[in-house]
N, CA, C and O atoms as a DFTB+ gen file, in Angstrom:
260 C
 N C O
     1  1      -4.272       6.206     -17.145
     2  2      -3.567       5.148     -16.463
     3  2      -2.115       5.123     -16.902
     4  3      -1.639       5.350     -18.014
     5  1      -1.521       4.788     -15.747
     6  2       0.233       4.771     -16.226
     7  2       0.808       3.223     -16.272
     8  3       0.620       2.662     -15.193
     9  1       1.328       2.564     -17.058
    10  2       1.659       0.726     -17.284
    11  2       3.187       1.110     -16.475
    12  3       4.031       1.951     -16.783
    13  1       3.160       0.348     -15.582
    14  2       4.662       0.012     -14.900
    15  2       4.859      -1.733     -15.388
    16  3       4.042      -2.652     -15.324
    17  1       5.942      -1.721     -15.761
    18  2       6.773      -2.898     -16.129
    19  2       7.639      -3.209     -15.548
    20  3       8.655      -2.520     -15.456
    21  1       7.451      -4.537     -14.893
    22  2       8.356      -5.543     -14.012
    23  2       9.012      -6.726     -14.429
    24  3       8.355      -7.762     -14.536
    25  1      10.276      -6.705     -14.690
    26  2      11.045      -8.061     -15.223
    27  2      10.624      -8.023     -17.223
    28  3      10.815      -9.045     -17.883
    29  1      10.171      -6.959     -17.772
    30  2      10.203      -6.882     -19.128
    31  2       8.380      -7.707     -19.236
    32  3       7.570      -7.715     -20.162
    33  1       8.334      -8.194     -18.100
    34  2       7.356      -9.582     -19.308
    35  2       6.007      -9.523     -18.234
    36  3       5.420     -10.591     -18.408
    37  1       5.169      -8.593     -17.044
    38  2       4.371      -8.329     -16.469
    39  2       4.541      -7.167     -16.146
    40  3       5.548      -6.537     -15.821
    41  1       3.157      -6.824     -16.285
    42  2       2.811      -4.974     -16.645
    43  2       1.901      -5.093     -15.389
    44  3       1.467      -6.071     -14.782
    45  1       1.759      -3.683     -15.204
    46  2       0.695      -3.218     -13.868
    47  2       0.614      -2.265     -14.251
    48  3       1.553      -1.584     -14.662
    49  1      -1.176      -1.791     -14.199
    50  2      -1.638      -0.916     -14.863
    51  2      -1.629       0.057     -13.111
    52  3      -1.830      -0.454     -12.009
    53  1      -1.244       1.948     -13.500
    54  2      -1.315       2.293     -12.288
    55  2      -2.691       3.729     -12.538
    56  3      -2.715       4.301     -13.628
    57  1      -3.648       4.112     -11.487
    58  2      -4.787       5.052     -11.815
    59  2      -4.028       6.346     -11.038
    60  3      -4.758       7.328     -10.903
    61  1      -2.922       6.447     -10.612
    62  2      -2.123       7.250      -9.793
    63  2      -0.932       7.992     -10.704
    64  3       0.243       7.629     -10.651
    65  1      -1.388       9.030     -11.506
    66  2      -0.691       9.595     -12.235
    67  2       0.409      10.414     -11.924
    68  3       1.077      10.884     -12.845
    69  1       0.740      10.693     -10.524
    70  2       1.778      11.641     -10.234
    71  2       2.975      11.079      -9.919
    72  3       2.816       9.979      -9.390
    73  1       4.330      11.469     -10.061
    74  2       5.098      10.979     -10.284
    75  2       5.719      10.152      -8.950
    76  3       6.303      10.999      -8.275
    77  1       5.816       8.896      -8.338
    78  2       5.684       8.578      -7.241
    79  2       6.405       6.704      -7.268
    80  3       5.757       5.940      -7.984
    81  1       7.566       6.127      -6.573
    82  2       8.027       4.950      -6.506
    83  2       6.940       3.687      -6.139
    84  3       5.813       3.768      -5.650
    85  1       7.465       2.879      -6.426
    86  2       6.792       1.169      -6.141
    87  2       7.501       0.495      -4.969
    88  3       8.524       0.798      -4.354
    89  1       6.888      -0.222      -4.888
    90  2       7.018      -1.500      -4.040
    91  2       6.651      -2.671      -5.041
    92  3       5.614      -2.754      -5.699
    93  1       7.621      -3.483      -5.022
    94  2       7.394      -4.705      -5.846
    95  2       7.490      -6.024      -5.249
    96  3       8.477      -6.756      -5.320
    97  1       6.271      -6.304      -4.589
    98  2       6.419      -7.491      -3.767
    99  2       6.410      -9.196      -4.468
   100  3       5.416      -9.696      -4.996
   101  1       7.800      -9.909      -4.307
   102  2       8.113     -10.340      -5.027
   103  2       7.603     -12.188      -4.604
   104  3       7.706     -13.295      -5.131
   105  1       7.194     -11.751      -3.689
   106  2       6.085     -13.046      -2.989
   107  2       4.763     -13.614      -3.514
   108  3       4.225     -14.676      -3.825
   109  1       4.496     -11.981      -3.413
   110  2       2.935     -12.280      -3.950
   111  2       2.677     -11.911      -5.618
   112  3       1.776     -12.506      -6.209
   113  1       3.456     -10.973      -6.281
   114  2       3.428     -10.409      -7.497
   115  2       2.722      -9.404      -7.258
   116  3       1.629      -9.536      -7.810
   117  1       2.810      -8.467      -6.706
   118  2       1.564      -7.258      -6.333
   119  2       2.808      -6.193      -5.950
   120  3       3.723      -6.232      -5.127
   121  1       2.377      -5.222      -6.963
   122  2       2.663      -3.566      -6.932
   123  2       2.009      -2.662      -5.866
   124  3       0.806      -2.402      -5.830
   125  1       2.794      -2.285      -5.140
   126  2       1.789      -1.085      -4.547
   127  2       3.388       0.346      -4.400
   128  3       4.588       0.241      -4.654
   129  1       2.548       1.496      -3.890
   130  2       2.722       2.582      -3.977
   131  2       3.533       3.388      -2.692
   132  3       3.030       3.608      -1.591
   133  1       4.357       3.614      -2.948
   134  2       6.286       3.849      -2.030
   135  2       5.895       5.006      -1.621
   136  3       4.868       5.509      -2.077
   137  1       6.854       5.782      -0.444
   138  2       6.399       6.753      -0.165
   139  2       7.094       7.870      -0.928
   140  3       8.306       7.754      -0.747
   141  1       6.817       8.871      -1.683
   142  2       7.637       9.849      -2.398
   143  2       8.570      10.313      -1.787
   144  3       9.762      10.124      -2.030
   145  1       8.065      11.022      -0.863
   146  2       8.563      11.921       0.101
   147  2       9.405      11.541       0.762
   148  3       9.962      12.453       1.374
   149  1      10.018       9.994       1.050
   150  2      11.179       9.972       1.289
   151  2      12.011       9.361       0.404
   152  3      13.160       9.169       0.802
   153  1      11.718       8.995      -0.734
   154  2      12.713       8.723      -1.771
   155  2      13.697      10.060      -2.192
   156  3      13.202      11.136      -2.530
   157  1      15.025       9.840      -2.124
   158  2      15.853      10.703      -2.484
   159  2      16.768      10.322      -3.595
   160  3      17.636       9.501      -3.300
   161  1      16.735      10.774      -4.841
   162  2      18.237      10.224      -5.979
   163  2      18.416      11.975      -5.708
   164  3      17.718      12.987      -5.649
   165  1      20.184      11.450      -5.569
   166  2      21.445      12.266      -5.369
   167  2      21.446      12.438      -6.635
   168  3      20.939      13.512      -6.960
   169  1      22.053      11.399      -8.017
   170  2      22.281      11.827      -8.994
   171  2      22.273      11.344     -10.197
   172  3      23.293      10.661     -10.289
   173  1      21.631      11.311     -11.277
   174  2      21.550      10.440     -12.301
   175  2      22.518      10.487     -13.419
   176  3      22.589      11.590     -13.961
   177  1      23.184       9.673     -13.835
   178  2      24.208       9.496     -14.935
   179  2      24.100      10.455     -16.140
   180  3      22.997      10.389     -16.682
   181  1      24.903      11.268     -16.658
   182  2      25.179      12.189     -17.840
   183  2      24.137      10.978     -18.791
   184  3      24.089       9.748     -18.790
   185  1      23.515      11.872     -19.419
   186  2      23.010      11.205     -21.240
   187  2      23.468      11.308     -22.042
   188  3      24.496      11.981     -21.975
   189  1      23.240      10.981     -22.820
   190  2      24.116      10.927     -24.605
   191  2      23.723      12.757     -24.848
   192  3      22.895      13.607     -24.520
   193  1      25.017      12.574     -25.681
   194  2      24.182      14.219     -26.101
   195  2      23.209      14.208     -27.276
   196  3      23.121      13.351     -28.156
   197  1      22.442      15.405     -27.113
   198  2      20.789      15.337     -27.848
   199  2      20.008      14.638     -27.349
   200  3      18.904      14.450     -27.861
   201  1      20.494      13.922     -25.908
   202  2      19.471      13.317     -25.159
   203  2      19.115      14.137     -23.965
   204  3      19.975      14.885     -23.499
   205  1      17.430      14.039     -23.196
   206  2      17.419      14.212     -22.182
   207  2      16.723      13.294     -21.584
   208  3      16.268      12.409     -22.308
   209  1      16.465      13.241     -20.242
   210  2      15.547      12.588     -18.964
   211  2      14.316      12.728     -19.495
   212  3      14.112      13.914     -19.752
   213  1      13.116      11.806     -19.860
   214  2      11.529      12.257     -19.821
   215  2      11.464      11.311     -18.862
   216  3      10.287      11.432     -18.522
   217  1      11.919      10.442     -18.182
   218  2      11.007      10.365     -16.745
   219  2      12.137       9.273     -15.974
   220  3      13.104       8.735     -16.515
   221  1      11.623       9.117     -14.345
   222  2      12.649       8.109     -13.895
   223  2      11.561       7.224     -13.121
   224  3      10.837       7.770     -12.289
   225  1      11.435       5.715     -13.426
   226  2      10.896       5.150     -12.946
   227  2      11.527       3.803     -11.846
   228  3      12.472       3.057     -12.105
   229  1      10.615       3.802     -10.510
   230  2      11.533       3.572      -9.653
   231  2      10.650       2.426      -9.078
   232  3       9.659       2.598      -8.368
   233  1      11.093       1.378      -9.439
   234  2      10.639      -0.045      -8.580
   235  2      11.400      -0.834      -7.951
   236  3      12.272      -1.562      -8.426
   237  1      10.920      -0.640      -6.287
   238  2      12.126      -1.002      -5.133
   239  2      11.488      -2.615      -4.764
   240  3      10.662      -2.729      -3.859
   241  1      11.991      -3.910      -5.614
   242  2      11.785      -4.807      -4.778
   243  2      11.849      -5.452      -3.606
   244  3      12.908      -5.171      -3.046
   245  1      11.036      -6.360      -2.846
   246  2      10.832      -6.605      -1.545
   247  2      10.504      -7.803      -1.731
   248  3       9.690      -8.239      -2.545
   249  1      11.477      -8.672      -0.564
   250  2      11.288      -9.846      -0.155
   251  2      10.773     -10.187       1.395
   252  3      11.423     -10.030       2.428
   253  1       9.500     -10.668       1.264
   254  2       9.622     -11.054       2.921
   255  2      10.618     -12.025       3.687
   256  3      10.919     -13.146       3.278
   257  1      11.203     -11.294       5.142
   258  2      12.210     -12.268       5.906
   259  2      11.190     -13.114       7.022
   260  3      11.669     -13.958       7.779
């Protein structure tokens, strides 16, 4: 299981191990699962040096209109 963390202080446990964005519905409090395949990052910010990337985690909140 993979723990996604929302706002520091509620966790969601995920059984979907591959690397893949959220939906964070901010109505109901319920996580669900974005489509990969069209998420695109252009480019992520230089790291410190002796640092690298171990992962990018991506939670796109949503409000209903």
């Amino acid at each position: 299981m993979r723990e996604i963390t929302v706002d520091g202080a509620r966790s969601y446990f995920d059984t979907n191990m591959t690397d893949h964005p959220h939906f964070y519905w901010e109505d109901t409090a319920t996580l669900s699962d974005a489509p990969a395949e069209e998420l695109r990052i252009e480019r992520l910010p230089r790291v410190p040096e002796g640092a690298e990337i171990a992962a990018v985690d991506v939670v796109i909140r949503l409000r209903r209109t």
